[in-house]
C-alpha positions in Angstrom: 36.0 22.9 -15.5 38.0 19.8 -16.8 35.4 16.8 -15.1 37.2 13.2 -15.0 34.7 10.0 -15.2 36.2 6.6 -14.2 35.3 3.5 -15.0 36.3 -0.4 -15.2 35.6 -1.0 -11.5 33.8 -4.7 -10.3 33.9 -7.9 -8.2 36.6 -10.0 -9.2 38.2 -12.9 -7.2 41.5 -13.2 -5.7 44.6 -13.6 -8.0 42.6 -11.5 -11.3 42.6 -8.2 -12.7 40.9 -5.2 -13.7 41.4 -2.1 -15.6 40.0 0.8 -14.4 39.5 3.8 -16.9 39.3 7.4 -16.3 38.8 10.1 -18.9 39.2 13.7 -19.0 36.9 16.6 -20.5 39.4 18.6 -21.6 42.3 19.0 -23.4 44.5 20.4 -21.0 45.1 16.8 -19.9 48.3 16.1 -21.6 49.6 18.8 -19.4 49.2 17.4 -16.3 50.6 14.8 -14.0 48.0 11.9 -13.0 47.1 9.8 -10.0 45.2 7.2 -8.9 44.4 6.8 -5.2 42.2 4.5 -3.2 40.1 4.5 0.0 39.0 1.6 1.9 36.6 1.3 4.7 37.3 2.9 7.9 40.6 3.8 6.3 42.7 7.6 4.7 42.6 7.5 0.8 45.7 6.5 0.0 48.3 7.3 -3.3 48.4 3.7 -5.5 50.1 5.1 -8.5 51.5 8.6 -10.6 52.2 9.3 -13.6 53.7 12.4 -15.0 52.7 14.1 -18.4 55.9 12.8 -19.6 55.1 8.9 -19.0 57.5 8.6 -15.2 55.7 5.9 -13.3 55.9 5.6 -9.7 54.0 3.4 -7.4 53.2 2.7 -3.5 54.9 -0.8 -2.3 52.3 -2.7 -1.6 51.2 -2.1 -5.3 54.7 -2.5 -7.3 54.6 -5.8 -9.3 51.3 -5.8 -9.5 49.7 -2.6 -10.7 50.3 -1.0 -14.3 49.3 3.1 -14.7 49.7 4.4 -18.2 47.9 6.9 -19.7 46.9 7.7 -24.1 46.7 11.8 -24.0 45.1 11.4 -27.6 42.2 9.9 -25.9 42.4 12.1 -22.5 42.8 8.9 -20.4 44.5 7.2 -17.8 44.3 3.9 -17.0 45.1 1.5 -14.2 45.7 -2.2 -15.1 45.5 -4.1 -11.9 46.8 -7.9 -11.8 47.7 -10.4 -9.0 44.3 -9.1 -6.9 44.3 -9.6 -3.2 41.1 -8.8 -0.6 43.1 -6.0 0.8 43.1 -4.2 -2.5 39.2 -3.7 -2.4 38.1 0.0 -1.7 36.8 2.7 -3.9 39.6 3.7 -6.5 39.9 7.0 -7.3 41.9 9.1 -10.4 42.9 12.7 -9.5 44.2 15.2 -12.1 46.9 17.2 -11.7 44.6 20.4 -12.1 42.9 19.7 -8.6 40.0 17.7 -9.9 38.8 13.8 -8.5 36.9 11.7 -10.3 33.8 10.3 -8.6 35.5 6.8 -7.7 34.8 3.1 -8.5 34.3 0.1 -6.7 36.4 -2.6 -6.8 35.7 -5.7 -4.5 38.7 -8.5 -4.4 36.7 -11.6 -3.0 35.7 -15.3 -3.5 
């Protein structure tokens, strides 16, 4: 089974960015469309951003602007470039392959 590991996640104060990571095991990767979702306390995980095996983008609102997916199917990853950081964007961020398979999330804490 095709296992995705994330990574990039962290504490980082309002108004700067991260870049999460998540790699796949397999190769079937270029095949497939990719997501990343979130989950914040006491809250339903939520879609932040797709993107199809062809490169189309598309985004929630509250993300637009500020958010970046892209993915590099010669290394089997999508990534997640996150800029403009506000509190409400902390929760555990999660990438979900097109296959049916979640990665195991990261943390990423927007705070001063």
């Amino acid at each position: 089974q095709v296992q995705l590991v994330e990574s990039g996640g962290g504490l980082v104060q309002p108004g700067g960015s991260l870049r999460l990571s998540c790699t796949a095991s397999g190769s079937i990767f270029s095949m497939y469309g990719m997501n990343w979702y979130r989950q914040a306390p006491g809250k339903q995980r939520e879609l932040v951003a797709s993107i199809s095996g062809g490169g189309l983008t598309n985004y929630a609102d509250s993300v637009k602007g500020r958010f970046t997916i892209s993915r590099d199917n010669a290394k089997n990853t999508v990534y997640l470039q996150m800029n403009s950081l506000k509190p409400e964007d902390t929760a555990v961020y999660y990438c979900f392959g097109g296959w049916g398979t979640w990665g195991q999330g990261t943390q990423v804490t927007v705070s001063s």
